[in-house]
FITITI-57851 format. One line per field, with one value per residue (C-alpha): residue number from 1; residue in one letter; x, y, z. Coordinates in pm, whole numbers, plus 50000, padded with zeros to 5 digits. Example, Ala and Ser with C-alpha at 12.3 -4.5 7.8 and 13.67 -1.06 7.14 Angstrom:
<semars>
nr	1/2
rest	A/S
east	51230/51367
north	49550/49894
up	50780/50714
</semars>
This chain:
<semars>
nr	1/2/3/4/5/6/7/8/9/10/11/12/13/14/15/16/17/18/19/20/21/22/23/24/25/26/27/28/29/30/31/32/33/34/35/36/37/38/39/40/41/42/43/44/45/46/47/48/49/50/51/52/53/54/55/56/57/58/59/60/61/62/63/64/65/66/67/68/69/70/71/72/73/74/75/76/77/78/79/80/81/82/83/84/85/86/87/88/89/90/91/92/93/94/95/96/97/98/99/100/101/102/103/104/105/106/107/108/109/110/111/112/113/114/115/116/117/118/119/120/121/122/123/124/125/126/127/128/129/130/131/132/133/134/135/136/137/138/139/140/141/142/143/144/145/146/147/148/149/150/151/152/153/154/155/156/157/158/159/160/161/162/163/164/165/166/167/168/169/170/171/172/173/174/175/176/177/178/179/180/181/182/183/184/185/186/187/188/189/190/191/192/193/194/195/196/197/198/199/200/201/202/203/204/205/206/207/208/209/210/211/212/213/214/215/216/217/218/219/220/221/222/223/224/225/226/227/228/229/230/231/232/233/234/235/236/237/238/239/240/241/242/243/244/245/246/247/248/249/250/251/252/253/254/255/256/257/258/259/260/261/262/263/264/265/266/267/268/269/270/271/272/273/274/275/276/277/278/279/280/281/282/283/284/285/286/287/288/289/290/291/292/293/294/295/296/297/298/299/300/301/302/303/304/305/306/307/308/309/310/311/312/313/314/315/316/317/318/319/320/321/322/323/324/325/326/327/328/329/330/331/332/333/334/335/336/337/338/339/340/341/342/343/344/345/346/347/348/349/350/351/352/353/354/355/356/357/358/359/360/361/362/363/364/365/366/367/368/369/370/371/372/373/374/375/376/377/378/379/380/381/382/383/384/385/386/387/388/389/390/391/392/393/394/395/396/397/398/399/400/401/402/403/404/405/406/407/408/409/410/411/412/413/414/415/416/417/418/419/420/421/422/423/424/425/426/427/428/429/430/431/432/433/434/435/436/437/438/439/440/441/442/443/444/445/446/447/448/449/450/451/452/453/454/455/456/457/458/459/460/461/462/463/464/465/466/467/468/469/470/471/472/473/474/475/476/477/478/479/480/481/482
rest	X/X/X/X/X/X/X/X/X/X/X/X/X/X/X/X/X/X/X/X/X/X/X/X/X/X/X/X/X/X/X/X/X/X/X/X/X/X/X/X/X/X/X/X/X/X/X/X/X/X/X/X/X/X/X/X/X/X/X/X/X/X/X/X/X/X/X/X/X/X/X/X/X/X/X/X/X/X/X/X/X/X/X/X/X/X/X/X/X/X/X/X/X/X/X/X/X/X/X/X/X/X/X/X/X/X/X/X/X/X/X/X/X/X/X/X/X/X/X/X/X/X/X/X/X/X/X/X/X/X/X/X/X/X/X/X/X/X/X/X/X/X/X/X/X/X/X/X/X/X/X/X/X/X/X/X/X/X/X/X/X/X/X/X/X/X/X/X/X/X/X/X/X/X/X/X/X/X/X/X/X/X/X/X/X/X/X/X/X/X/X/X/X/X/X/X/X/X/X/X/X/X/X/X/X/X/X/X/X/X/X/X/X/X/X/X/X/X/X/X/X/X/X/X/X/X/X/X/X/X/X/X/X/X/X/X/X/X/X/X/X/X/X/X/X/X/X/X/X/X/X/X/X/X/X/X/X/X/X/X/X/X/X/X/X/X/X/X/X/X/X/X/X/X/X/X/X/X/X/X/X/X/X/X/X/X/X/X/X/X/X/X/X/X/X/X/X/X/X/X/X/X/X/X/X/X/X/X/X/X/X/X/X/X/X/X/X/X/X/X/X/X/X/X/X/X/X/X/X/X/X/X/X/X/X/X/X/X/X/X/X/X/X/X/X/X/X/X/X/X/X/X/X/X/X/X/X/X/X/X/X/X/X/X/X/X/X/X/X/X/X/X/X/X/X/X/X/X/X/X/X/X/X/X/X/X/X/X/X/X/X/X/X/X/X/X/X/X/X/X/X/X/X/X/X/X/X/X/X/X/X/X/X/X/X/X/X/X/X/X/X/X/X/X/X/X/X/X/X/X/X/X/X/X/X/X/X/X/X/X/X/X/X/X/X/X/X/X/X/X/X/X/X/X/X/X/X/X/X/X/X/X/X/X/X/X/X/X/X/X/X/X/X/X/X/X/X/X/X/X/X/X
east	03662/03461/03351/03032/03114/03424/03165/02929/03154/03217/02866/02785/03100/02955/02616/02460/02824/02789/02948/02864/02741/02633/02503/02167/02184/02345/02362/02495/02671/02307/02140/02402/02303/01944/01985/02206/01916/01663/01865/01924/01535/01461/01710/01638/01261/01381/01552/01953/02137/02530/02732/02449/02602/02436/02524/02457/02336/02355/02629/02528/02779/02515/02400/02756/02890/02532/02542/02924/02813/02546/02748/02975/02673/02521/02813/02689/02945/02905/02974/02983/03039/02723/02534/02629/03011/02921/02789/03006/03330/03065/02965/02670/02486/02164/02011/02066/02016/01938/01792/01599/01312/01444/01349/01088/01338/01231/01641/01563/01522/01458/01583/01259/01169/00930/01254/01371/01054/01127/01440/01394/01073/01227/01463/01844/01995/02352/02582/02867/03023/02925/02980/03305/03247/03141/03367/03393/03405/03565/03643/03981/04133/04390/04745/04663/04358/04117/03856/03915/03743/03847/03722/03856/03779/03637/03944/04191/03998/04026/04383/04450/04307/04491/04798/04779/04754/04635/04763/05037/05071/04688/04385/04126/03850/03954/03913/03597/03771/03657/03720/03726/03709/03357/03263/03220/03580/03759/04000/03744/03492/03782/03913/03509/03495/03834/03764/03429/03539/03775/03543/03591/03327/03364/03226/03116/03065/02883/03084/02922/03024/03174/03408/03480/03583/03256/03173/03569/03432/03062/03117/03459/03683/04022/04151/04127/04165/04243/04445/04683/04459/04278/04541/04569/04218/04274/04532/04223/04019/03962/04040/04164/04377/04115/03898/04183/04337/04211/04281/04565/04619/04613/04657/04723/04729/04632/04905/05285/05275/05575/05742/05625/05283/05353/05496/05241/04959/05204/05189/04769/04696/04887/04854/05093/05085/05097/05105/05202/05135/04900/04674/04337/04441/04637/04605/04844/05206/05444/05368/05556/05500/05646/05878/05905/06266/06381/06151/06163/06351/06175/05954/05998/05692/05793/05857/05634/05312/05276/05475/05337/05412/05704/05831/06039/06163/06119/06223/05993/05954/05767/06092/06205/06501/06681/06893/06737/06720/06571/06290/05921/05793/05619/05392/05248/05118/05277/05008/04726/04541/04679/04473/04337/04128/03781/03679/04060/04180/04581/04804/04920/04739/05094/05435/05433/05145/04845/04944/05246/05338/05148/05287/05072/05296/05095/05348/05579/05916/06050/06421/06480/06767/06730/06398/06318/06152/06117/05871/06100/05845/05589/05551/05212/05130/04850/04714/04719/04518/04485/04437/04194/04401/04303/04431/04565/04437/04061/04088/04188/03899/03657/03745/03773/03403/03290/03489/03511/03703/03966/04279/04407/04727/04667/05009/05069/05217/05316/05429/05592/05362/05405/05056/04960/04723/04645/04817/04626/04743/04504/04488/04191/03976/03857/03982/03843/03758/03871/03560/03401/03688/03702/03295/03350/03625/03390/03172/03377/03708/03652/03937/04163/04262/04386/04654/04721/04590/04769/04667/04903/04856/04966/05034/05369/05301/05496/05568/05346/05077/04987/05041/05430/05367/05739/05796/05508/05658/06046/05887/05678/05770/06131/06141/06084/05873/06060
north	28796/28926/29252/29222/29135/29414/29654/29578/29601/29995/30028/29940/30198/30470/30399/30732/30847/30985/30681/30731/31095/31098/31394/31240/31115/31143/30781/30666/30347/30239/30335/30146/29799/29868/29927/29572/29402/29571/29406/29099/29017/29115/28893/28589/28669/28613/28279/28354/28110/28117/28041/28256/28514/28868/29138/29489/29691/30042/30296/30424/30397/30311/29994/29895/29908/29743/29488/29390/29352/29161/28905/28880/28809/28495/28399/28545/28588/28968/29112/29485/29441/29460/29178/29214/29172/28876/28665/28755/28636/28331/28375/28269/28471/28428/28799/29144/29420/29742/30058/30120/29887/29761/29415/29165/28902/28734/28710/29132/29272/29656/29889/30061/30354/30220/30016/30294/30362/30030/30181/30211/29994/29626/29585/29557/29257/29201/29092/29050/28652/28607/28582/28538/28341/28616/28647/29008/29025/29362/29464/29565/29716/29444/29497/29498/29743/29539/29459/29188/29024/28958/28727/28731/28575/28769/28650/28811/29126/29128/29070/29341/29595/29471/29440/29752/30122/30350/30661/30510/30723/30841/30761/30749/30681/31059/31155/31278/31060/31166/30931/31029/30635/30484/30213/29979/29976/29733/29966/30226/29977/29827/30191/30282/29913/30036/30358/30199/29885/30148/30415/30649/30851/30833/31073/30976/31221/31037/31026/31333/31536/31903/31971/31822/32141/32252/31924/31934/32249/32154/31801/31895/31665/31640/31345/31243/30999/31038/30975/31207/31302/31523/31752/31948/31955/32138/32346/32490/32552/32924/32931/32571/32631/32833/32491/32281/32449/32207/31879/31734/31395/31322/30970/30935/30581/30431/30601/30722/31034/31288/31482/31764/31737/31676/31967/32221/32053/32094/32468/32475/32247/32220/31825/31552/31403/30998/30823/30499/30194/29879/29720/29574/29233/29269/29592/29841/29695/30004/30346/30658/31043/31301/31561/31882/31912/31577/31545/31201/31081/31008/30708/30652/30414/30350/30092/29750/29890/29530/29259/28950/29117/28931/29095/28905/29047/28882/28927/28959/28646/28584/28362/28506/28651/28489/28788/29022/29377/29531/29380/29335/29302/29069/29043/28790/28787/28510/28239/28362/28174/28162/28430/28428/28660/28463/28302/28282/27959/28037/28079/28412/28680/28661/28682/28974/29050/28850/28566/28380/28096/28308/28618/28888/29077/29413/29470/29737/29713/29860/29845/29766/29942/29802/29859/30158/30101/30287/30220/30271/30156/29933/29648/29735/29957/30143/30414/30431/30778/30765/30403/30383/30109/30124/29998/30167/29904/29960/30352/30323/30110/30293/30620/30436/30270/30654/30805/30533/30758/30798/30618/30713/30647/30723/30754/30765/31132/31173/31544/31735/31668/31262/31192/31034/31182/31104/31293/31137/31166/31096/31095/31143/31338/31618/31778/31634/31869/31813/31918/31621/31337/31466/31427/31081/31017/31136/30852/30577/30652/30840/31096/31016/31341/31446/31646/31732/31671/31632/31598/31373/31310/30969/30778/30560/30170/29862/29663/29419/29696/29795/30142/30197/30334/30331/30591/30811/30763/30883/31156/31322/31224/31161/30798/30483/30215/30130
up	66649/66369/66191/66343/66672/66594/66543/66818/67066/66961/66957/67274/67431/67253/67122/67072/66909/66529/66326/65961/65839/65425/65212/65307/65649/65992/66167/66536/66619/66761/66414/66216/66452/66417/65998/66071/66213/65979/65687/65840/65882/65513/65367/65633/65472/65117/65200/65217/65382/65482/65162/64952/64782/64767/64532/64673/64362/64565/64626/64912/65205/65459/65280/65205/65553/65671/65376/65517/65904/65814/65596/65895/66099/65895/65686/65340/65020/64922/64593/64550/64170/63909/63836/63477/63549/63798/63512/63260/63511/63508/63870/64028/64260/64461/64520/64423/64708/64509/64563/64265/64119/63782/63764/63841/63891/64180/64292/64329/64622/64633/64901/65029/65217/65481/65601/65773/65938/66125/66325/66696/66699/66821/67083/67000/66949/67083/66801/66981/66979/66653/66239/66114/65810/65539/65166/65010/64605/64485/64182/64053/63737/63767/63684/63290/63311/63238/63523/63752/64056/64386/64667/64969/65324/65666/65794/65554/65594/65948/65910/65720/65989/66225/66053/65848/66023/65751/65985/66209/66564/66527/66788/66525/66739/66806/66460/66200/65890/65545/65214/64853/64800/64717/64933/64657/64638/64842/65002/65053/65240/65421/65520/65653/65874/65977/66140/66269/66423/66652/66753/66451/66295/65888/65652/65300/65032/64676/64385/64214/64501/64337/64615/64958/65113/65201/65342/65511/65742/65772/65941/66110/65957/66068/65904/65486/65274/64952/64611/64464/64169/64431/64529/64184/64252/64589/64478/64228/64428/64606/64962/64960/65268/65478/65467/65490/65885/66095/65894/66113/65903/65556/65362/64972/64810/64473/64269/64299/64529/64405/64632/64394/64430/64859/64847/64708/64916/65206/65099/65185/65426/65774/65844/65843/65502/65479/65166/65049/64773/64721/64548/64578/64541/64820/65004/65151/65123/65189/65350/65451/65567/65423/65571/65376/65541/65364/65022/64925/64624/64289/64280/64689/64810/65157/65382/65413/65601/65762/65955/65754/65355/65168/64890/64622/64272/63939/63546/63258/63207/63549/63717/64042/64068/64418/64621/64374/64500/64172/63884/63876/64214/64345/64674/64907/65277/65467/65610/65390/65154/64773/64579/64243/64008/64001/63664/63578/63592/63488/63778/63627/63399/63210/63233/63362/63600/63790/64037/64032/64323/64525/64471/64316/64040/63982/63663/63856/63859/64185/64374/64727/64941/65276/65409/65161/64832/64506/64184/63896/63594/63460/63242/63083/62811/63098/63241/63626/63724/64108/64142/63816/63575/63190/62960/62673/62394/62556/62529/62167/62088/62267/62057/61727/61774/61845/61579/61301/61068/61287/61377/61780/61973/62371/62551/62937/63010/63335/63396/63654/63934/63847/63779/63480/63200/62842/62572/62267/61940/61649/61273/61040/60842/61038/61361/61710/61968/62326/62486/62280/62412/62729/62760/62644/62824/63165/63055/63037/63231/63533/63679/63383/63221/62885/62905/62515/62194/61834/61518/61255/60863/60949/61236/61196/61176/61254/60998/61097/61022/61406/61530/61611/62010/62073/61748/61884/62225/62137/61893/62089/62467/62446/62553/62414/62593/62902
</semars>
């Protein structure tokens, strides 16, 4: 089996079916294979071979789902991260896919409009019986904050939608499935192929998008997708739970999911409520649904989402810990391939985090009572907003280099609801605005929010002369690092 063959084999049960509806488009199962075979023939035109790799320079979730079919079909490596980022991990590629004309690079290849045009003209080929050989390259904040890549086979992919139900107890080739997750992220593309590959129709709404509610009513969705940054977002907006009746299932990942916030969405929206914890590097590990009747304690997780995960725990130094029930935790998939961050040659990031005999330590430390498990705190001084890592050093020195005369200390704030947000304290010459961070912060750091602001004469130093986070931390937040 592959995704292509996956995928063509839903196709041909329900060709005319609505697969993949956009803000600009409206395509069947049939129009996704003929966009498959469109692609296919421009790239065969240009040269690629299996083993090439191809970096997609275009959001759109029609070229991203096509771009990963047709690297299942003829065994290409594709990278949905920028060229830019590709070379400076010092990888090599062989094409870039991208809608807009911005280079005459001959290893460019531009999107264009008369492509389109060629849909319905040639007979359709019949996929099934074949790829299998393609490698994905995602991006991911890492578990320090600071971008990583990712490669991983066809084969692991695969594995990972069979093993892992996003929705457990749903027919989703019932279901209109809507994601706030771009499909340039791994989990997001993976979630798309997902619903595809078993007769779903997915809806995906750009980036930009204001609100999803409209879209939530227009295109009938019944089933979401999301992070728990959106639900404060919900809860905002005016008749929320008028749009939100006839959603019947709801999934949150990327970050911690308090029973706090499960509750109030509970409070608008009628579906069950799913929500669980991952990670890029190795995808959905634990899941749960919530039952208003029994909240879930503080920090609850879930319970492993798939058959093949083995968990073991580990202290700060990176050594497991054997019959450990508590530490940092540390996750592998049994029978899969030893991952790595590409360009990094270390077995681990450090002690405390990256890849350790196999085991991928994301830098949380959890505890384990019997099959349940709880996140209890984190090694890393970062911010984790919805599944968007940052580190805290890389905020500071982005302010800094846009206010020179000014000295900043971001700390992680997590408040009732048990998201994280920025309360940045600063000192310097002349007062700083919010409205002027927060633009910045738009810019750079996506979805992370500030959620005060304070002024000092001084901030306290170390006496090695670096900011003192842990005085800020116990003067203003109550706590010291851990």
């Amino acid at each position: 089996m592959s995704l292509i063959d996956s995928f063509a084999r839903s196709a041909l049960a329900g060709p005319d079916k609505i697969a993949l509806i956009t803000e600009r488009s409206q395509l069947s199962f049939a129009d996704l294979l003929q966009l498959v075979q469109i692609f296919d023939g421009k790239l065969a035109a240009q040269g690629l071979s299996s083993g090439q790799t191809v970096v997609l320079e275009a959001r759109r979730a029609e070229f991203a789902i096509t771009m990963a079919l047709v690297a299942s079909l003829r065994g290409y490596c594709l990278s949905l991260v920028r060229p830019e980022l590709m070379q400076a991990a010092g990888q090599e590629f062989d094409l870039v896919l991208s809608d807009q004309e911005r280079s005459a690079d001959p290893r460019y290849l531009t999107i264009m409009p008369d492509w389109f045009a060629m849909m319905g003209a040639q007979p359709q080929t019949d996929f099934r019986d074949q790829g299998g050989a393609a490698r994905f390259i995602f991006g991911s904040s890492g578990s320090t904050g600071r971008a990583k890549l990712i490669c991983s086979e066809e084969a692991d992919r695969e594995e990972t939608m069979r093993q892992t139900h996003p929705l457990p107890g749903v027919d989703i080739s019932t279901r209109r499935y809507l994601s706030t997750l771009p499909p340039s992220n791994g989990m997001g593309l993976n979630s798309y192929l997902w619903v595809l590959i078993n007769g779903g129709s997915a809806v995906a709404l750009d980036p930009q998008s204001p609100s999803l509610l409209p879209y939530i009513d227009l295109y009938r969705v019944d089933t979401i997708g999301s992070t728990p940054g959106m639900i404060p977002k919900l809860l905002r907006e005016a008749n929320a739970a008028q749009y939100l009746s006839g959603v019947r299932d709801v999934r949150f990942g990327g970050a911690l999911s308090s029973a706090e916030l499960l509750d109030a969405f509970s409070k608008i929206c009628p579906a069950r409520l799913h929500f669980g914890y991952g990670a890029a590097e190795i995808g959905t590990c634990f899941h749960a649904q919530y039952d208003p009747a029994t909240p879930p304690e503080m920090g609850y997780v879930g319970r492993p989402a798939r058959s093949d995960l083995e968990v073991a725990f580990f202290d700060e130094g990176g050594v497991r810990r054997e019959e450990a029930s508590e530490g940092l935790i540390g996750l592998r998939l049994a029978g899969a391939a030893a991952r790595q961050y590409l360009g990094d040659t270390s077995q681990a990031v450090d002690s405390g985090s990256g890849f350790r005999d196999g085991y991928f330590l994301p830098g949380d430390f959890m505890r384990r009572e019997n099959d349940d498990f709880f996140l209890i705190g984190r090694t890393k001084n970062i911010i984790n907003f919805s599944g968007n890592k940052v580190s805290l050093e890389t905020i500071q020195q982005l302010l800094e280099a846009a206010f020179p005369d000014t000295s900043f200390a971001p700390l992680v704030d997590s408040g009732a609801d048990g998201l994280e947000r920025i309360f940045l304290i600063y000192s310097g010459s002349s007062e700083h605005d919010t409205g002027q961070i927060t633009a910045l912060f738009e810019q750079a750091f996506r979805g992370i929010e500030i959620s005060r602001l304070l002024r000092l004469d001084a901030l306290p130093m170390t006496e090695s002369g670096k900011v003192d986070f842990e005085a800020l931390r116990e003067a203003h937040l109550g706590r010291g690092a851990g």
